[in-house]
TORLUMLO-767334 format. One record per residue (C-alpha): residue number from 1; x, y, z. Coordinates in pm, 1 decimal, decimal comma, always signed. Layout:
N
{i NUM	xx X	yy Y	zz Z}
...
END
This chain:
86
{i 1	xx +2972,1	yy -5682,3	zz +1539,9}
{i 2	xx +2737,9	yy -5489,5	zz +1681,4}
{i 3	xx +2941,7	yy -5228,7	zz +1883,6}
{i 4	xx +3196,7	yy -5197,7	zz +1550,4}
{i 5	xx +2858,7	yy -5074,2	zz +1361,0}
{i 6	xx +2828,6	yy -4835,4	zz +1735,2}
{i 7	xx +3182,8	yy -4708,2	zz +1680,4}
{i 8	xx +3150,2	yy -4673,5	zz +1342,1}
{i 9	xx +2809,3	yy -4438,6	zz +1382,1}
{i 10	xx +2998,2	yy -4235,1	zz +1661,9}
{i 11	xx +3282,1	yy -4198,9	zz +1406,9}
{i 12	xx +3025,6	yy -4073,7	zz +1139,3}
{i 13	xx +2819,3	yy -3839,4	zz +1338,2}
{i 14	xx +3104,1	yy -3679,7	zz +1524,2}
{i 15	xx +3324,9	yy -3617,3	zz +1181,5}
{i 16	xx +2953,7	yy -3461,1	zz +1044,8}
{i 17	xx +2932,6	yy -3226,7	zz +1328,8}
{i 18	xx +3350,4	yy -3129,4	zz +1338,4}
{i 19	xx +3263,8	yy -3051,8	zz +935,6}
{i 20	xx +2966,6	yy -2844,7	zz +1063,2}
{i 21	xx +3166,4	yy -2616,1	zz +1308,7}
{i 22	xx +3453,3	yy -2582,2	zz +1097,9}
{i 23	xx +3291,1	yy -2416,3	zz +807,0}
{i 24	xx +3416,7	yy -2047,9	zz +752,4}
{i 25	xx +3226,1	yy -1818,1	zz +806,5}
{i 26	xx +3280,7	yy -1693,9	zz +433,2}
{i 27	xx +3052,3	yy -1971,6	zz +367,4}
{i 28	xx +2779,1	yy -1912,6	zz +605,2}
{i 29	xx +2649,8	yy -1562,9	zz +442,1}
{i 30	xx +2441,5	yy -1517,8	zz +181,3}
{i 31	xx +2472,6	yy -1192,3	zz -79,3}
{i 32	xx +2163,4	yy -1012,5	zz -42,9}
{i 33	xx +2086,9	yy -863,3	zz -355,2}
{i 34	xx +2173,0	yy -912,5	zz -728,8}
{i 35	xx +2398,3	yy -680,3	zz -915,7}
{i 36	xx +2218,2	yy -745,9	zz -1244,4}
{i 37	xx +1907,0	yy -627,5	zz -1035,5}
{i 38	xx +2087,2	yy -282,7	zz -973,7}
{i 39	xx +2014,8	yy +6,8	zz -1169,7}
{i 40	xx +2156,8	yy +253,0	zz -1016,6}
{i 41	xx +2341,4	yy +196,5	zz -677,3}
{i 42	xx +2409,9	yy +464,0	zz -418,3}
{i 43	xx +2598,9	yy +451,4	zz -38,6}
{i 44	xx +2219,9	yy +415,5	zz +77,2}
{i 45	xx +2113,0	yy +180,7	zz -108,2}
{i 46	xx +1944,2	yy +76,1	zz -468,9}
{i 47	xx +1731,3	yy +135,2	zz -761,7}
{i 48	xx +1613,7	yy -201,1	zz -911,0}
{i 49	xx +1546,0	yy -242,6	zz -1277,9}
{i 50	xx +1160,8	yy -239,1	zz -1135,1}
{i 51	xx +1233,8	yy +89,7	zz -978,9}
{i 52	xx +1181,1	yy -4,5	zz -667,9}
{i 53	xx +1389,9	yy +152,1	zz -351,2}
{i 54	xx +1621,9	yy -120,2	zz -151,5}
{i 55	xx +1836,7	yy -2,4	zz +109,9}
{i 56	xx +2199,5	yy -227,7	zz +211,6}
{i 57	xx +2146,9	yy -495,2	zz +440,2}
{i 58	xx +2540,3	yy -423,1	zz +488,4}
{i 59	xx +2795,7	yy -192,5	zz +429,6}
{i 60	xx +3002,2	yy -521,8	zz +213,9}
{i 61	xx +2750,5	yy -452,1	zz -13,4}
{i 62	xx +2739,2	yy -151,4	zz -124,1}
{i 63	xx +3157,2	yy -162,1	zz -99,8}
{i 64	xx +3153,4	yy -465,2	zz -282,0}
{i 65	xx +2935,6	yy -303,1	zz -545,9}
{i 66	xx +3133,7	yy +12,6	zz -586,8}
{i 67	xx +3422,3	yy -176,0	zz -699,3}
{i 68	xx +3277,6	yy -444,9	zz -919,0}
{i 69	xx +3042,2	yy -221,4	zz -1056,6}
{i 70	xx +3117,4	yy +195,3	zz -1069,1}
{i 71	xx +2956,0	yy +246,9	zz -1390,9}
{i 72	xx +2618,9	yy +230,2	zz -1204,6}
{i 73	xx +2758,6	yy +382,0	zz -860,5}
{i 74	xx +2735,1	yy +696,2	zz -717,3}
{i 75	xx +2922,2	yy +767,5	zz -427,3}
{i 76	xx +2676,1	yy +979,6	zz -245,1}
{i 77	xx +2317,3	yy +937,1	zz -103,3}
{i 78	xx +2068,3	yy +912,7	zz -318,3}
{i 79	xx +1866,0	yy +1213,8	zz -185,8}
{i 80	xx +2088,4	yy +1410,8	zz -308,1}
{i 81	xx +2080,7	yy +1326,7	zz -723,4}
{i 82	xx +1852,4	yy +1579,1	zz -797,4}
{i 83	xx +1800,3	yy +1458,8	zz -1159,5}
{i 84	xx +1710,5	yy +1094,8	zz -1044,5}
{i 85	xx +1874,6	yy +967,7	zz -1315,8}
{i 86	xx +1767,9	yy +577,4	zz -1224,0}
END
């Protein structure tokens, strides 16, 4: 009896750690900001709705953000919008 409840913790652990490695890796990173925090979004990075400055921890972000969002993208750096309109 004992060594089935053995086998039977072997069994559990091992499956836990095959789940563990198999996870893709879609699953393993995070989004680092919040569009509904974005004001005004540029290729460098943000305005928040606190107007504070946030630069892309990624290039999928900013991408990603484009194309969900272009209402409140502009596809240049923001040094360049002379009017600051954020």
């Amino acid at each position: 009896m004992k060594s089935m409840l053995n086998a039977a913790l072997i069994l559990a652990v091992s499956g836990t750690a095959a789940l563990t490695v198999t996870l893709p890796a879609s699953a393993q990173v995070g989004v680092s900001f919040r569009a509904a925090d974005v004001a005004v979004a540029y290729q460098d990075g943000y305005w928040d709705n606190h107007h504070t400055w946030h630069a892309w921890q990624h290039d999928s972000d900013w991408k990603a953000f484009r194309d969900q969002h272009p209402e409140h993208y502009r596809d240049y750096n923001h040094d360049r919008d002379d009017h600051h309109d954020h």
